[in-house]
N, C-alpha and C positions, 0 to 999 in steps of 0.2 A: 504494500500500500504506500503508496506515494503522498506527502503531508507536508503541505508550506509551513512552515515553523520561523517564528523570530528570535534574533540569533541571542537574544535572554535565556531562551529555553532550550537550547542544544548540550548537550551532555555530552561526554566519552560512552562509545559504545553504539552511538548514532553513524547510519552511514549516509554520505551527503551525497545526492544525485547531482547537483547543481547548485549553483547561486540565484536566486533569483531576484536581488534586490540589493546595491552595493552603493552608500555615499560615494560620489565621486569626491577625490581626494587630493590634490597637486601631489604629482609624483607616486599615487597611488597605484598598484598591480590591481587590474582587473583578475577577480578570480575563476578562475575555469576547472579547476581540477572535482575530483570526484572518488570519493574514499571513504574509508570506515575513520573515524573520529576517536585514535587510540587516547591519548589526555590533555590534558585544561591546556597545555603549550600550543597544541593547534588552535583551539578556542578563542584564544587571546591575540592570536596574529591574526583569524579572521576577523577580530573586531579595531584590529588597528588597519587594517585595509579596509574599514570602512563596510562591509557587513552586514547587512542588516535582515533580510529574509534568506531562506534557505529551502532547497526541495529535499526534504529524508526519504529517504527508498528505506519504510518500516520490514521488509521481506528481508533486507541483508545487514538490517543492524541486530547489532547485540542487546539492544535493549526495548525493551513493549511498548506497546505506544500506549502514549498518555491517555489516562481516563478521559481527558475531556475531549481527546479528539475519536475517541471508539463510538460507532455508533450506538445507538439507545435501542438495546432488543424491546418486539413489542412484549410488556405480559400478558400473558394469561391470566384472566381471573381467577383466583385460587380462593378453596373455600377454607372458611373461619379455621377448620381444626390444620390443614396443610398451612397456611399463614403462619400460626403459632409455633411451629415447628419451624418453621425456615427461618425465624427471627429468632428463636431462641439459639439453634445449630446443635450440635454437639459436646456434650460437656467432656473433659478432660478423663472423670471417671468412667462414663460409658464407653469412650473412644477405648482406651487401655486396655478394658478387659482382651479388646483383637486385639490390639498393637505389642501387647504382652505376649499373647498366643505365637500371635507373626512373624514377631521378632527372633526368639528359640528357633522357632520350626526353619525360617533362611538362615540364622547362624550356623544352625548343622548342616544343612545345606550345602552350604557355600563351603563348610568345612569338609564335605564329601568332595563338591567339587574342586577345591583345593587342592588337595590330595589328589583325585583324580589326574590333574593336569602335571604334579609332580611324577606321576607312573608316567609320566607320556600321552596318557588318554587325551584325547579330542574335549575345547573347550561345550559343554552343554551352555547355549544361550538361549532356551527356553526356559531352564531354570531362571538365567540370569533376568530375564525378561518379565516372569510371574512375582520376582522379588523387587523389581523396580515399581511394577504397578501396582502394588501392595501397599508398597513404602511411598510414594505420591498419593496415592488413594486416600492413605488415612493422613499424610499432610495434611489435605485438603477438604478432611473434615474436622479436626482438631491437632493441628501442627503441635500442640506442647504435647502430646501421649509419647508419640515416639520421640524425640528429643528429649524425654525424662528418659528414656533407655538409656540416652547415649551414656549415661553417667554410670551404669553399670560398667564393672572394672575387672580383669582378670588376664594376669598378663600370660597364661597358658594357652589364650586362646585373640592374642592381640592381632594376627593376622587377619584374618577373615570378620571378627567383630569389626578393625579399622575398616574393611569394606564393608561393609553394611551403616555404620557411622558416619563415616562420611558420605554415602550417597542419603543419609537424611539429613544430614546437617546441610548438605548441597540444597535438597529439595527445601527447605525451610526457611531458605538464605535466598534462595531463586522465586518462591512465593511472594516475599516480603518486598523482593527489587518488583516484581510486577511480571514477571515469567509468565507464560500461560501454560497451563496444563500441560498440553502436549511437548512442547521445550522441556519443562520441568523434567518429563522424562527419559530427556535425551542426555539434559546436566547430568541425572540421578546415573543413567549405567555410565557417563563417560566415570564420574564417580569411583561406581561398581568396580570398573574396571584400570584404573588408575595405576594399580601396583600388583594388578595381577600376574606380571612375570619375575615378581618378589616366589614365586610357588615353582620355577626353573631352578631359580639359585640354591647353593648350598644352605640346605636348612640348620645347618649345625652352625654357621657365620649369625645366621636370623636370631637365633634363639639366642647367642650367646650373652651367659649372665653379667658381663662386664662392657666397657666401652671399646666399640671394634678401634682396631689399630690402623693405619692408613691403608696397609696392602687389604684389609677385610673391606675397608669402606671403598676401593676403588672397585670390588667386588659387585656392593651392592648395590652401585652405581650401573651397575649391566641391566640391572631391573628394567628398567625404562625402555630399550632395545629389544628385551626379553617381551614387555608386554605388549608393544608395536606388533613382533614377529607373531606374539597368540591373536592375535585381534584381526589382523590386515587380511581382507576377505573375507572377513566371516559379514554373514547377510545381516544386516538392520545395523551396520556398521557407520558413523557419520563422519565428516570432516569434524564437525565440532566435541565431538569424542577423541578423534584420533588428536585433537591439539591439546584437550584436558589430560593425556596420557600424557605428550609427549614432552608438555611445558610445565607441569605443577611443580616442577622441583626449578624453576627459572626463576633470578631473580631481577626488581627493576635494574639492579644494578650493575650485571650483567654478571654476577660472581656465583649464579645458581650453575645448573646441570643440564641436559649433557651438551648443550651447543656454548651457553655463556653469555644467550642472546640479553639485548637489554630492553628496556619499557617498551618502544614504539615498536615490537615486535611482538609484544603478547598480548592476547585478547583476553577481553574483561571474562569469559570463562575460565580461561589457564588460570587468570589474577584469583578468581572466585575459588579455585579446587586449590590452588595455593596458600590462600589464609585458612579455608577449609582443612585441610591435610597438617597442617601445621597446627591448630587447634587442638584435633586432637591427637593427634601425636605428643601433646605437650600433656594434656588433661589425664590420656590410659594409663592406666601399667604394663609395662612390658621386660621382658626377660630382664633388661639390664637396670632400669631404673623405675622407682614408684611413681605414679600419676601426679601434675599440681593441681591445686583445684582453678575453677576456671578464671579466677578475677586475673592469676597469675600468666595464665595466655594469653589474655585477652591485652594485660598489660607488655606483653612482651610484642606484643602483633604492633599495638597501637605505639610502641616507642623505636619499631626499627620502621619509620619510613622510605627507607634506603632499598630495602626489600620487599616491600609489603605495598599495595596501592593504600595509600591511606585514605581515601575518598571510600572504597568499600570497606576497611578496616571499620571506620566508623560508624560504616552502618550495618554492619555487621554484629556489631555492640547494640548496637540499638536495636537489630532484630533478635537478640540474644538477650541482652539484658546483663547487668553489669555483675549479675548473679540468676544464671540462666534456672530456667524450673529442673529440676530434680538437684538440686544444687540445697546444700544443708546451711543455714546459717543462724547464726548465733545474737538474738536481741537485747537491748538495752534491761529488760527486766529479766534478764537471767533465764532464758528458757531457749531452746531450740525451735526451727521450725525447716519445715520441708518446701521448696519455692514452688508456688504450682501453676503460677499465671503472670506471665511480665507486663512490663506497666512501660508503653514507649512513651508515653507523657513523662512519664517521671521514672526511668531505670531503676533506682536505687528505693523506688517504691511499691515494689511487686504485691500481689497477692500468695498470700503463706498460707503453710499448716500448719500450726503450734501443737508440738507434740511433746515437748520433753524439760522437766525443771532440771534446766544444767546447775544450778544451785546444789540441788539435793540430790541428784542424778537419778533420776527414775521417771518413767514414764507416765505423760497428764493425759486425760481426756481431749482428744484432739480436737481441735478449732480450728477452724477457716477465718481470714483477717483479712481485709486490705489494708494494708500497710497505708496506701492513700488516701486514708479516710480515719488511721488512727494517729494523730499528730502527736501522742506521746512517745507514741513506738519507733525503732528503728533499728535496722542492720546495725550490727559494729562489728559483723568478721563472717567469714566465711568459714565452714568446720569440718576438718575431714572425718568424715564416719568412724573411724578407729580411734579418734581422739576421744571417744565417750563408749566404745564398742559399740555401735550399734552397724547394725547388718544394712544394708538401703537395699536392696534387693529385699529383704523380709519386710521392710520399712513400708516397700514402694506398695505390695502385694495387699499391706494390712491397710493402709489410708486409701489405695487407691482400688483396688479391687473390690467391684459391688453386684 
């Protein structure tokens, strides 16, 4: 879809057919050119050449087009009791009891076909394909369910949980930019698939309990080659999958992996599966080192902007929240509580479950709060589950399972 835009509203990730409207300037370049709008430094040179409308070609940008320029489907009349229900949606708990279910049943899965690919067997992308539509599906009826997964942690089984993690943390992140469904699930298996030729490599390097040494890490650097070589020709394969594969370990700065490429070379997918991947990877546990909790990735994202686009970074946070839901933390009156619902008006004012008097250490009668609406209360720490023994997997099962 083709859409005259003024050049106020043009983003990275937008791709420009044309100019259609440019102050004439003394000594001004007429511009002609026509491309995808990789960041703010193209933005800022079309508006000192004078700039002012523009044609987006919405079919080969990176980004959805704005609500106010999508047309207005007509409704249906819909009666009283369907009404109530589409404005209510789905709640967090109803959603769970599947997303719970879901999420085991692909873990093993994925863990078969893992394995699988490491015998030599041929990649199964039916699997991979029933696990993406799964994992979208219930996005997009209560995006916090599966994202409270993510924070399940077990570093025995860190490969195949990271693929299943990040293609909802993809889809959660790609909802919240304005993706549409069908995208959503192209992000979700580029996702899936990101480090699937991590399952070629020596599994005794992957697992190992300490930090690899240079020759190990130039090792697992083959990964990316590795998961090119399983993917390339397999059917419902895309370019914008094969670039989430190829680029996620790239940085702006040109000191990422395996080419070295720098900013004006990665699309805002590669950039998206890169703070993605890096997420969690910082959050799990794995062989060598215990999981941070999330404020500490989140800060770590948001302070290398050398690496990291920081225009997604940000909102990234903002779709996460600066204490994402299944995330434990610790308030002002001495109690715990479990995050169940993010607040983008106010991050740092989520809705909770208050379960537990850290005081006395034993477990309350659980309550549901908005933090935005109780002005006495508030965060003052994020708590990792072993700090007070408690299980979050038995945690998640006992508040949320209904």
């Amino acid at each position: 879809m083709l859409v005259t835009l003024p050049i106020a509203e043009l983003v990275p990730g937008m791709f420009v057919d044309s100019v259609s409207k440019q102050h004439e300037h003394i000594n001004s370049v007429k511009i002609k050119t026509r491309g995808l709008v990789r960041d703010k430094s193209i933005i800022q040179r079309l508006v000192s050449e004078g700039v002012e409308e523009l044609l987006i070609d919405f079919t080969q940008s990176d980004v959805a087009l704005p609500a106010k320029y999508q047309p207005k489907p007509v409704e249906k009349p819909k009666l009283k009791k369907e009404k109530k229900v589409a404005e209510k949606g789905i709640s967090v708990e109803q959603e769970f009891v599947k997303a719970s279910v879901n999420y085991e049943q692909h873990s093993r899965k994925l863990q078969v076909l893992y394995s699988d690919i490491t015998s030599g067997l041929k990649m199964n992308m039916t699997l991979l394909d029933e696990v993406v539509v799964d994992i979208v599906s219930s996005v997009f009826r209560n995006h916090n369910a599966m994202t409270i997964l993510t924070r399940l942690r077990d570093k025995h089984i860190y490969n195949w949980r990271h693929m299943i993690n990040t293609a909802i943390l993809v889809s959660v992140f790609a909802k919240y930019l304005g993706y549409k469904e069908q995208t959503v699930k192209e992000l979700a298996m580029g996702a899936l698939l990101h480090d699937i030729g991590q399952a070629k490599m020596p599994q005794g390097v992957l697992s190992k309990p300490s930090q690899l040494n240079d020759n190990e890490m130039q090792v697992v650097k083959k990964h990316v080659a590795q998961s090119l070589g399983l993917v390339k020709g397999e059917k419902g394969i895309t370019p914008l999958m094969l670039d989430m594969i190829v680029n996620h370990h790239e940085r702006l700065d040109g000191s990422g992996y395996p080419r070295g490429i720098t900013a004006e070379k990665l699309s805002r997918p590669a950039r998206i599966m890169a703070i993605v991947d890096v997420y969690d990877a910082i959050t799990a546990d794995r062989p060598h080192q215990m999981g941070e909790e999330p404020i500490s990735a989140l800060r770590y994202l948001l302070a290398n902007k050398q690496l990291f686009d920081s225009e997604l970074v940000q909102r990234f946070i903002k779709c996460l929240g600066v204490h994402p839901v299944g995330s434990i933390v610790k308030l002002n009156n001495e109690r715990l509580a479990l995050v169940m619902e993010g607040n983008q008006d106010n991050p740092i004012k989520p809705k909770v479950k208050i379960f537990y008097n850290a005081k006395h250490k034993h477990h309350i009668t659980a309550k549901d709060v908005h933090l935005s609406e109780e002005h006495d209360l508030k965060i003052i720490s994020s708590i990792k589950p072993l700090d007070y023994q408690l299980n979050l997997a038995r945690l998640l099962k006992e508040h949320l399972l209904v």
